[in-house]
N, C-alpha and C positions, 0 to 999 in steps of 0.2 A: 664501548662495544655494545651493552645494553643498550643504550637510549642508538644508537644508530640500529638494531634489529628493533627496538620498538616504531620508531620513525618508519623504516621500511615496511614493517606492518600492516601500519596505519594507511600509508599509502597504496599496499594492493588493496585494503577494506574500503579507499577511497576511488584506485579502478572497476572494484566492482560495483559499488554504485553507481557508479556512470554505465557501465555498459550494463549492466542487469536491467538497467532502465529502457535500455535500445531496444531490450527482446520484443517489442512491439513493434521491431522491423524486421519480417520472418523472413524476408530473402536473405537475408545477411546472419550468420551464426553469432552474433553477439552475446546469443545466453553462453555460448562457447568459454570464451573468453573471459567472461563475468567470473564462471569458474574458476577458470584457473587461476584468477585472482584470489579468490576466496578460497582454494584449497592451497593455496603459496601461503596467505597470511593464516591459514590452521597447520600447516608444516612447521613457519619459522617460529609459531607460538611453543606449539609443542616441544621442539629444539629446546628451547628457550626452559621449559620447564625441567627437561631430563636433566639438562643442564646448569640446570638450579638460579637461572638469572630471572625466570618470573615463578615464582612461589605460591601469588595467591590466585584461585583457581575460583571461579562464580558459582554458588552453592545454586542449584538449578531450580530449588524450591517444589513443595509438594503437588501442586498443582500439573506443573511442568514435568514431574516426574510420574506421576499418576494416567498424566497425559499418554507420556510414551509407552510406559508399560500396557494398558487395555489397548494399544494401536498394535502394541506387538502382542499380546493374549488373542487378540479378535485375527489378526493375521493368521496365526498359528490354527484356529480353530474353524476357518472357512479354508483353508486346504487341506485338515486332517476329516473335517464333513462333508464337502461339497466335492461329490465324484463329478470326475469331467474335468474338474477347474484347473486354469494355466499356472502350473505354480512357477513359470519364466516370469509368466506375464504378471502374477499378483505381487513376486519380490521386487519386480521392478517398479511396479507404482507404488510399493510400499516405500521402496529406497528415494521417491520422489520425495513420497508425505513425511519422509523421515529429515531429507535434506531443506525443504522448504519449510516447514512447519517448528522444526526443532534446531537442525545446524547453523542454520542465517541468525536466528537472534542470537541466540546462545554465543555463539562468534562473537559477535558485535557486542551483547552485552560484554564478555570477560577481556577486549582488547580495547575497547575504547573506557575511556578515563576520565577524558579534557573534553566540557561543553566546546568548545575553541573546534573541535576535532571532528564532536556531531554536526555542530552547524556547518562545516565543510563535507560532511556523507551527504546531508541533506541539501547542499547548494548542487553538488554532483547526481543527484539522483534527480534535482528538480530539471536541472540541465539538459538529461538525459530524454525526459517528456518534451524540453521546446524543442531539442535535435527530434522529433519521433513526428510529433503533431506538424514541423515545418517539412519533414520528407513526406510527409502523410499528405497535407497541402498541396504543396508541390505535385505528388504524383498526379492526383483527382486532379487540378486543371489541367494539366497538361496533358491528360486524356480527355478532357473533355476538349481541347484546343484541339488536337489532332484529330476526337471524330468531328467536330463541326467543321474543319477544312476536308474531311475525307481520308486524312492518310492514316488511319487505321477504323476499324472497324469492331468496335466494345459489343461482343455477344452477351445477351441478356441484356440486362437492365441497369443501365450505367450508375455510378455511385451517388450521383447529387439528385438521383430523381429517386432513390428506394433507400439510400443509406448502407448498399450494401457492398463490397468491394467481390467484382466481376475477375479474379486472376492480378489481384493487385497485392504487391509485394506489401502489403498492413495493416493487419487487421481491424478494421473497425471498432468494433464489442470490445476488444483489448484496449484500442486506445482512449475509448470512450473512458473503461472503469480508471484505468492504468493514469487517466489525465483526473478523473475526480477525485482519485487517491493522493495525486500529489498537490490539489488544490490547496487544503488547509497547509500544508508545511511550507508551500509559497507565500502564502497570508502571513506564517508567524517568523518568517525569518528575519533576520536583524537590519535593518538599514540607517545609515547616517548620510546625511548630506540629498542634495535635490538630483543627483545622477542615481545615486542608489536607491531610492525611493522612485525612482521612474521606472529603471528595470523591474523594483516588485513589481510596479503594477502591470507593466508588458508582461512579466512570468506568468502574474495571474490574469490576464488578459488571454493569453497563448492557451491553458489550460482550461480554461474554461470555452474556449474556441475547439479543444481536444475533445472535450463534453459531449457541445452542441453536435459537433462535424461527425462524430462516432457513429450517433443513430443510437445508444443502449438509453430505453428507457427507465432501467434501472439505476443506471450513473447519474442519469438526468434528477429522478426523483430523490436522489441521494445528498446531490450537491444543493437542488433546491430546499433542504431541511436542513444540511450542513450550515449555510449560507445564512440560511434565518437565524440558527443559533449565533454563529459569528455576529451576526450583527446587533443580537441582543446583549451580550457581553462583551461587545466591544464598551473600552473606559472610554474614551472620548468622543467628540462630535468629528473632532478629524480623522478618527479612526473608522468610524460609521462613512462619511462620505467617501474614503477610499478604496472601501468595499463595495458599496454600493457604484461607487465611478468604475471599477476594473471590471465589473461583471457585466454593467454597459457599455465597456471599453470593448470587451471579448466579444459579445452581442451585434455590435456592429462591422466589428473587422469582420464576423464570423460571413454576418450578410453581404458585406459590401467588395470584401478580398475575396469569396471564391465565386459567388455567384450572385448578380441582382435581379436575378430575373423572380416573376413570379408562376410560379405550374400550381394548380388546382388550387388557387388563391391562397396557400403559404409557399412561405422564403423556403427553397427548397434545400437552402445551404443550411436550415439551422432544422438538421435531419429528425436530432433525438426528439425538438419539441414537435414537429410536424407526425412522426412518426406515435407519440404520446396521444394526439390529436383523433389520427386516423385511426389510433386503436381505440379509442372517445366513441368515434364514429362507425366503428366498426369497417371501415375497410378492408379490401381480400386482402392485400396484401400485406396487413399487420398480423389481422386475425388465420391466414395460413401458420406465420410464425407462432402464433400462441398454440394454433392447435397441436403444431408440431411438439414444441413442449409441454401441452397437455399429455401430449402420450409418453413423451419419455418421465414424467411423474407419475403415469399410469401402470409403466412398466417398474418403476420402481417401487410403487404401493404393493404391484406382483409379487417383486425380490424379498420384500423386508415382509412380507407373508410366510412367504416360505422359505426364509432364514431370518428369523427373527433377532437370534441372539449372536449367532457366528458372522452374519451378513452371504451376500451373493459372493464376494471378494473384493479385495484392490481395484480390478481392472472396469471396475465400475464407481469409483470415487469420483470422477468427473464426467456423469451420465444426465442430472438429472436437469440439469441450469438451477438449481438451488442445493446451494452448500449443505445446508445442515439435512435436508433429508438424504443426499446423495452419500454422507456420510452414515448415517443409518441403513442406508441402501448397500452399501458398501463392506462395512464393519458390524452391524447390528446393533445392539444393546451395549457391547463394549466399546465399539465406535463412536455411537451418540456420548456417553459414557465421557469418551478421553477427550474429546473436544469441547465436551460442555467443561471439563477439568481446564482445557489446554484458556478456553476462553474468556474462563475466573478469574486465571492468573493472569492474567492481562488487564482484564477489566478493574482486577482491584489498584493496578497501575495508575488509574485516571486520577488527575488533582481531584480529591473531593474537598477542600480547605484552601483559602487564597492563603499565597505566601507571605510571609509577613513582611518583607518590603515590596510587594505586589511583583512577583515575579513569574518564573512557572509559563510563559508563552509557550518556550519552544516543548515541556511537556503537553499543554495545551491544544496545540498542532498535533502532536503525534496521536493526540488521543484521538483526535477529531479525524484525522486520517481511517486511524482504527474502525472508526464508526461506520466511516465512507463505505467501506468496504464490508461491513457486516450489514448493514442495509442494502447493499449493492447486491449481496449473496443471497438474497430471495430470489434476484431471479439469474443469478449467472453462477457459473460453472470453476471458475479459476479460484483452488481451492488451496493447489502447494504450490502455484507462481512464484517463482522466488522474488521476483521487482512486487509484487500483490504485498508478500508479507513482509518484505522490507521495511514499511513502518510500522508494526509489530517491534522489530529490532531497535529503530528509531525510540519506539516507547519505552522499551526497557533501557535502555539507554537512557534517554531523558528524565526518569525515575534515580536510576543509580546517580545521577550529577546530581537533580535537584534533591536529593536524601543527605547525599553529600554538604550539601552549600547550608543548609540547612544547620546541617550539625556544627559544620565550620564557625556559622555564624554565632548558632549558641555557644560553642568554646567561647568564639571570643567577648560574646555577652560577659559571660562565666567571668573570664580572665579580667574582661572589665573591673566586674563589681568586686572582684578577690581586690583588684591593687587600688580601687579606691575605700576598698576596707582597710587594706593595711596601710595607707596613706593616713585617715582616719585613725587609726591607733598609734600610727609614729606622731603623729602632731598632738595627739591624747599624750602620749610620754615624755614629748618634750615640753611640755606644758607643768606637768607633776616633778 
């Protein structure tokens, strides 16, 4: 009865991964669904507890607990200050940053156990980015095939000439970060055999095509610094070339599958670097987008003047297209506070020591994901995403296994050297 509610567990924490991932398809409610996956396997855990069939509970550590406490103090303290303010609207974005930032790992650390188990969250989640980026595909030519026959008519400025989606059911910016996020955990997933090692590289081929096609020059600038690390700690020369072949694999499907034409002498299909380019160049239409975010940074330098410590509220968490001031914008002093807390704990997650039969990839990957997305957060907005901090979860996860394997291993070092000791003293005794 246990091992079949753990299994079934496992399995909704394995639905939401896959669909949490889809939320990059905003026509379709797929974050929907994600959920109730994830509030089924915090039901049947709980059950599970009251019931006495799972006992040990994941001590959430000081960091992580320091974390939530100052998000709920600073909460508390911009709607008991700040007249006017929505207190609907600031519980609700709190109960966001409370679900994203805290319920999704926390989850995943205390029900996942078996590396066997992450590396299937993480095949489904990476899964989840090629279903996103190939409907994403899909849609942009097929409106750009419709308006060059004339059967429909794209107002404004269509996607493969500005990178930006004109009424299109996916978001670009999302799928930009959403596909640089899951690069690194495509990189370090497991492969045997010349079939499984071709789909790596199609995965990371696909997502680094999510990259380019998205248009965010912050995912861009993220994956190209990711990318360099990957390549400098790659162990071997076949590992270096495989990396290097996928990103030139992605690079030219990027160009050659959606568009080969050339507009203002770049490939217009590969949005993020052209757009990187023009903003180089100062172009209006880059440099509109900067100014716009100029101001919402201006307006948030306004906020965190005049609530310094309590913040403006919640309903400005996702204002500023940079995470850590919009957090300060948001919560003040206690806010910067709980996330610098929240992102200790995390950070002390990362391998700092190779394993000792050189192990540690798929920790590896998660951290490097981690990374993606804290350099991504200069310039973008998506703060308590739940598919964003999904590899947050991945990483404490990946930590719990390899602390695990670790220790295992020393036992059995241990157990080793204990029975060729006492081997040693029987053959001493029978000798006297």
């Amino acid at each position: 009865m246990q091992n079949s509610l753990n299994k079934i567990t496992l399995t909704c924490l394995l639905g939401a991964s896959f669909f949490l991932g889809l939320n990059a398809i905003r026509v379709i409610e797929f974050i929907t669904l994600g959920d109730v996956f994830l509030f089924a396997a915090a039901g049947i855990s709980i059950i599970q507890v009251v019931t006495g069939q799972r006992t040990t509970i994941l001590q959430p550590g000081i960091p992580f607990s320091l974390s939530l406490l100052f998000f709920t103090m600073a909460l508390g303290l911009s709607i008991g200050n700040n007249e006017g303010i929505s207190v609907s609207n600031n519980v609700a974005e709190y109960v966001k940053v409370f679900l994203g930032l805290f319920f999704v790992p926390y989850l995943y650390a205390n029900l996942i156990r078996d590396e066997k188990w992450l590396v299937l969250m993480i095949r489904a989640f990476v899964l989840s980015i090629i279903v996103s980026v190939c409907v994403g595909l899909t849609e942009f030519i097929g409106y750009e095939i419709a308006d060059s026959i004339g059967a429909v008519t794209i107002t404004g400025e269509s996607f493969l000439s500005t990178g930006r989606a004109r009424g299109l059911t996916l978001h670009p910016n999302f799928l930009a970060l959403i596909s640089a996020v899951a690069l690194p955990l495509a990189w370090v997933l497991p492969s045997r055999g010349f079939s499984s090692r071709l789909w790596k590289a199609i995965t990371i081929a696909v997502c680094v095509i999510g990259v380019l096609a998205g248009g965010s020059r912050a995912a861009l600038i993220a994956v190209m610094f990711i990318g360099f690390i990957c390549f400098l700690f790659s162990t071997t020369v076949r590992q270096k070339i495989s990396t290097v072949v996928s990103i030139c694999l992605g690079l030219i499907i990027t160009i050659f599958a959606v568009q080969g034409t050339v507009v203002e002498e770049y490939l217009v299909a590969i949005v993020a670097l052209k757009r990187l380019i023009d903003g180089l160049n100062g172009e209006s239409a880059v440099t509109d987008s900067d100014d716009e975010r100029l101001g919402f940074l201006t307006v948030a330098a306004d906020n965190i003047d005049l609530f310094p410590l309590s913040g403006a509220g919640f309903e400005w968490i996702q204002h500023a297209h940079n995470i850590y001031i919009q957090v300060f914008e948001a919560a003040g002093i206690l806010g910067a506070l709980a996330f610098a807390f929240y992102l200790l704990g995390f950070v002390s997650l990362f391998p700092r020591t190779k394993h000792p039969k050189g192990g540690r990839r798929l920790l590896i990957g998660c951290g490097l994901s981690v990374a993606v997305y804290l350099i991504s957060g200069l310039a973008a907005n998506s703060l308590y995403t739940r598919p964003i901090i999904l590899p947050f979860a991945f990483l404490w996860v990946a930590a719990i296994c390899d602390r695990r394997k670790i220790l295992h291993e020393r036992r059995e070092c241990l157990d080793s050297r204990l029975n060729r000791l006492n081997d040693r003293r029987r053959d001493e005794s029978q000798l006297v």
